[in-house]
C-alpha positions as CSV (number, residue, x, y, z in Angstrom):
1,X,0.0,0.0,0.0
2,X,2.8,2.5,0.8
3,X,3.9,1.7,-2.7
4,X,1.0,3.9,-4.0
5,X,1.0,6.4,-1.1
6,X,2.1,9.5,-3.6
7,X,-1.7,8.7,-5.1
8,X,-3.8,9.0,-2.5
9,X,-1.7,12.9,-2.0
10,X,-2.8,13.4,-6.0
11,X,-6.7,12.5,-5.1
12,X,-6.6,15.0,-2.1
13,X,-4.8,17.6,-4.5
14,X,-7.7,17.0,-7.3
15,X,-9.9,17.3,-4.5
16,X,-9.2,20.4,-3.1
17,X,-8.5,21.8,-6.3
18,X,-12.8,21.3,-7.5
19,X,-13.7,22.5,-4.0
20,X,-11.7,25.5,-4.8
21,X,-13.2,26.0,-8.0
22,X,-15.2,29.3,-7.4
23,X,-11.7,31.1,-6.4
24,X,-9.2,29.4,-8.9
25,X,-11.9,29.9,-11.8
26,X,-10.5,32.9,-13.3
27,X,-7.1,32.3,-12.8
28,X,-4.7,29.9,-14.7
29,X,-4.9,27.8,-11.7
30,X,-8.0,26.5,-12.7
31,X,-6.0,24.4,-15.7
32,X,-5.0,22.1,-12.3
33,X,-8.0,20.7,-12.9
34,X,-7.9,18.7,-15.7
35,X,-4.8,18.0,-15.5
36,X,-4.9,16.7,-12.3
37,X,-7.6,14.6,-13.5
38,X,-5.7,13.5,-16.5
39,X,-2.7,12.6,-13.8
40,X,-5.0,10.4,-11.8
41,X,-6.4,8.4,-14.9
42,X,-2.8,7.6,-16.0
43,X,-1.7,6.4,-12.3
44,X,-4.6,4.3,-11.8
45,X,-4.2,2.7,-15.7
46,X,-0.7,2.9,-14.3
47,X,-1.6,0.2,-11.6
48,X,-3.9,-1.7,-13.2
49,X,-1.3,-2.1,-16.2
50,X,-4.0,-0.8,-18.5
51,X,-1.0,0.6,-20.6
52,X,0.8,-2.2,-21.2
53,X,1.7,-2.7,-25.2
54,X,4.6,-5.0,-26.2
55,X,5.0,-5.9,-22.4
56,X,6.1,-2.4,-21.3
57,X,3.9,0.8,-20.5
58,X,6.8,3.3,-20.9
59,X,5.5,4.7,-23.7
60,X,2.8,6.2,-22.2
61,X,5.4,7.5,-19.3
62,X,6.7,9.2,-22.0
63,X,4.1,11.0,-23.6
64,X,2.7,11.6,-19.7
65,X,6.5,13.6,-19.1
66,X,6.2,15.9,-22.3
67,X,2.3,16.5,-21.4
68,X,4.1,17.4,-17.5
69,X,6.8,19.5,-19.0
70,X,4.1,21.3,-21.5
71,X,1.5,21.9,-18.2
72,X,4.1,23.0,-15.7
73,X,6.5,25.0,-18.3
74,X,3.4,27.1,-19.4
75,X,2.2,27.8,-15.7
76,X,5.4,29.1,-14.6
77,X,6.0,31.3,-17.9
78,X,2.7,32.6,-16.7
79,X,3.7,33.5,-13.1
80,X,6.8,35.1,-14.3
81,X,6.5,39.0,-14.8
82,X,10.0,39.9,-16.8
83,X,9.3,40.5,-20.5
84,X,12.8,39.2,-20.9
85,X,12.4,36.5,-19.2
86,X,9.3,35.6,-20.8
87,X,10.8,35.5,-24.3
88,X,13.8,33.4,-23.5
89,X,11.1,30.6,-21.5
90,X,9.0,30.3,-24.3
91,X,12.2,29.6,-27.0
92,X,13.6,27.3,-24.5
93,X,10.4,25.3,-24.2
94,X,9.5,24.9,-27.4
95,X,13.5,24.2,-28.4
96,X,13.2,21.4,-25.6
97,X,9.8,20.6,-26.5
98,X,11.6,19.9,-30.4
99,X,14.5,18.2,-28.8
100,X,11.9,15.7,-26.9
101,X,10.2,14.8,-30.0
102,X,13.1,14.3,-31.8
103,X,14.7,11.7,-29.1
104,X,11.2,10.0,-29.2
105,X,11.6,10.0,-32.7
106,X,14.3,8.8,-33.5
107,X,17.0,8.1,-30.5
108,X,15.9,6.6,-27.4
109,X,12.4,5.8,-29.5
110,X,8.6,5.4,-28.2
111,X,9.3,2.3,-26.7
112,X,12.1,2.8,-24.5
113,X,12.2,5.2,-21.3
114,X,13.0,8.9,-22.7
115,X,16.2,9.6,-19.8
116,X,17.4,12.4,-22.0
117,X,14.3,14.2,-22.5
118,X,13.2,13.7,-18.6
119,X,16.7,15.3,-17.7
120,X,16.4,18.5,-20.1
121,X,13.2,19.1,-19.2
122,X,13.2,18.9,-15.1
123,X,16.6,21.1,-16.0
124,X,14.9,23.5,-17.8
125,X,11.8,23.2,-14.8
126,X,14.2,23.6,-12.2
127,X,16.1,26.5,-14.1
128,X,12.4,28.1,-14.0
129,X,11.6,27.9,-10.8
130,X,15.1,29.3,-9.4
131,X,13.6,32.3,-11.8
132,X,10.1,32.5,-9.9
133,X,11.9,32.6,-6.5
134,X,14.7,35.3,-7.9
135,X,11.5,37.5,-9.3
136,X,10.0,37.0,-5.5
137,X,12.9,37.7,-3.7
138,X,13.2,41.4,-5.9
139,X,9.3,42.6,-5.5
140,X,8.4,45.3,-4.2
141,X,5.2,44.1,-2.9
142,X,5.1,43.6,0.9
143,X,4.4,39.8,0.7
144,X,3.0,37.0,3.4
145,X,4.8,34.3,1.5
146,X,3.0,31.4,3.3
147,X,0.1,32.6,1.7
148,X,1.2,33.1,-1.7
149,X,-0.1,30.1,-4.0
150,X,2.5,30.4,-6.4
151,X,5.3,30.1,-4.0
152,X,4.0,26.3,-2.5
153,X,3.8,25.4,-6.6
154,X,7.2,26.4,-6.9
155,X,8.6,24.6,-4.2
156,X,7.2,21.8,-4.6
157,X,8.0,21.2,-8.3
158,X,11.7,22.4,-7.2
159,X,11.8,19.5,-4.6
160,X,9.9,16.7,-7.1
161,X,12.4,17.9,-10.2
162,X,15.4,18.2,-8.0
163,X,15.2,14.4,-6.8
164,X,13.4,13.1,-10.3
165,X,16.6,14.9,-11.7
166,X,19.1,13.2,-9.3
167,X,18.0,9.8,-9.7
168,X,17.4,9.8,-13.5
169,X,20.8,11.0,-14.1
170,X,21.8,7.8,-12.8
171,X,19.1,5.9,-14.5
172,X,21.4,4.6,-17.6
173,X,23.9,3.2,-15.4
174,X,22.1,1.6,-12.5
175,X,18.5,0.9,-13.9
176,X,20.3,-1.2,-17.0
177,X,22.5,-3.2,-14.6
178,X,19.1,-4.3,-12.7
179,X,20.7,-2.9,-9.4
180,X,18.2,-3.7,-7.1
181,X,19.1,-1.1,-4.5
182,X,18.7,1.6,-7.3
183,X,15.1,0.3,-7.9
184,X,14.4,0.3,-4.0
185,X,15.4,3.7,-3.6
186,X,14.7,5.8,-6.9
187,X,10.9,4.1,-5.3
188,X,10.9,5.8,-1.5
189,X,12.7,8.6,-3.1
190,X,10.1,9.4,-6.0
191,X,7.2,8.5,-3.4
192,X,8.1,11.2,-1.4
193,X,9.4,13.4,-4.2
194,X,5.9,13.2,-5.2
195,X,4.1,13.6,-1.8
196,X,6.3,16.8,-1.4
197,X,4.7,18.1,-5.0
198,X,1.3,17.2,-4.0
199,X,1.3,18.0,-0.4
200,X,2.5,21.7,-1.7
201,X,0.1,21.8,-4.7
202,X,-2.7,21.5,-2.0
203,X,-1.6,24.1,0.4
204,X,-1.3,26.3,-2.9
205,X,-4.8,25.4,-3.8
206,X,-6.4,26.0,0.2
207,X,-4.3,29.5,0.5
208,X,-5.4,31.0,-2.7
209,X,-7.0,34.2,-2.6
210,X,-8.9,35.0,-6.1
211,X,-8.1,38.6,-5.5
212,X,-4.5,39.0,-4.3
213,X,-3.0,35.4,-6.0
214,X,0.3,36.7,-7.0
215,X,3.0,39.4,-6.5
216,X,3.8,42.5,-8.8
C-alpha cells in the first residue's frame, strides 16, 4: 500500500483543487484541474497495467512527461513578470519541446524510457523555478509568502524535479545493470518526491485568494 502512497496525495490535490473552483476559476490555476484529472487516470491505468503494449507501458510515461513539462512550463512562464524572461522561456520550451520529440523519434524511441528528455526538461523546470523565487525575492510588494499560492507550486516542483533529476541522471547506469538497490530507492525517493509536490500543490490550492493570488 505504501507503494502507492504518492496517489492518495494526487486524489486529495484533485480534491481540493474542485472545492476550490469558485476562487481558482479565473485564474490559470483552474488548468490544475484537468490536468490533475488526466494525472489520476494515468496512475490508476498505471496500476492496473491498463498501458501495457509489447509488455512495457513506458510509452505512455513518456508521452505523460512531455504533457508534464508542457502543463508545468506554461504555468510558470505565466507566473513570471519579466518580458525578458518571458521571451527566452517560451524559445527554450518549445526548443526542448523539439529536442523531446526528436529523441522520441528517433533516438531513445517510443518504446524505451526517454532519460534524456526527462533530464532536459526537469533542468529546464528547475532553471524556472530558481527564476520565480529570484522574481520574488526582488518585488516590491510587501508579501506574506505562506500565503502566496505560487510560491508552494514552486517549491514543490523544485523538490519533485530536483530528486526526479538526481536519480534519472543515474538511470542509464544503474537501472540497465538491474541494481536492485537503485530500484528500492529511486521508489521511497520518487514517493516522497511526489508527496512533497502534492502536499504543496494542495496548500497552494487551500491558500489561494482570487483577489490577491500573485505578487507584482
Amino acid at each position: 500500500m505504501l507503494d502507492y502512497l504518492y496517489f492518495f496525495f494526487e486524489i486529495i490535490a484533485f480534491a481540493v483543487a474542485v472545492f476550490q473552483l469558485p476562487k481558482l476559476k479565473h485564474s490559470s490555476y483552474v488548468y490544475f484541474i484537468p490536468y490533475l484529472l488526466f494525472i489520476l487516470i494515468y496512475e490508476f491505468g498505471s496500476i492496473y497495467n491498463w498501458f501495457f503494449i509489447h509488455k512495457s507501458n513506458l510509452w505512455i510515461s513518456n508521452l505523460t512527461l512531455v504533457i508534464f513539462f508542457l502543463f508545468y512550463s506554461s504555468f510558470l512562464c505565466a507566473l513570471i513578470h519579466t518580458p525578458y524572461f518571458k521571451r527566452w522561456i517560451k524559445r527554450i520550451v518549445s526548443l526542448s519541446i523539439f529536442l523531446s520529440l526528436v529523441n522520441l523519434a528517433f533516438i531513445q524511441g517510443f518504446w524505451n524510457l526517454n532519460s534524456i528528455t526527462i533530464l532536459l526538461q526537469f533542468a529546464v523546470l528547475i532553471a524556472l523555478t530558481c527564476l520565480y523565487f529570484y522574481e520574488l525575492m526582488n518585488s516590491t510588494q510587501k508579501l506574506s509568502i505562506s500565503k502566496l499560492p505560487g510560491f508552494w507550486v514552486n517549491t514543490g516542483l523544485l523538490f519533485f524535479c530536483l530528486a526526479e533529476f538526481l536519480f534519472y541522471s543515474a538511470f542509464a547506469y544503474m537501472a540497465y545493470k538491474n541494481n536492485y538497490n537503485y530500484y528500492l530507492l529511486f521508489e521511497v525517493i520518487s514517493n516522497i518526491a511526489n508527496v512533497i509536490l502534492y502536499t504543496c500543490l494542495t496548500i497552494s490550492f487551500l491558500c489561494f485568494n482570487n483577489s490577491n493570488y500573485d505578487y507584482k
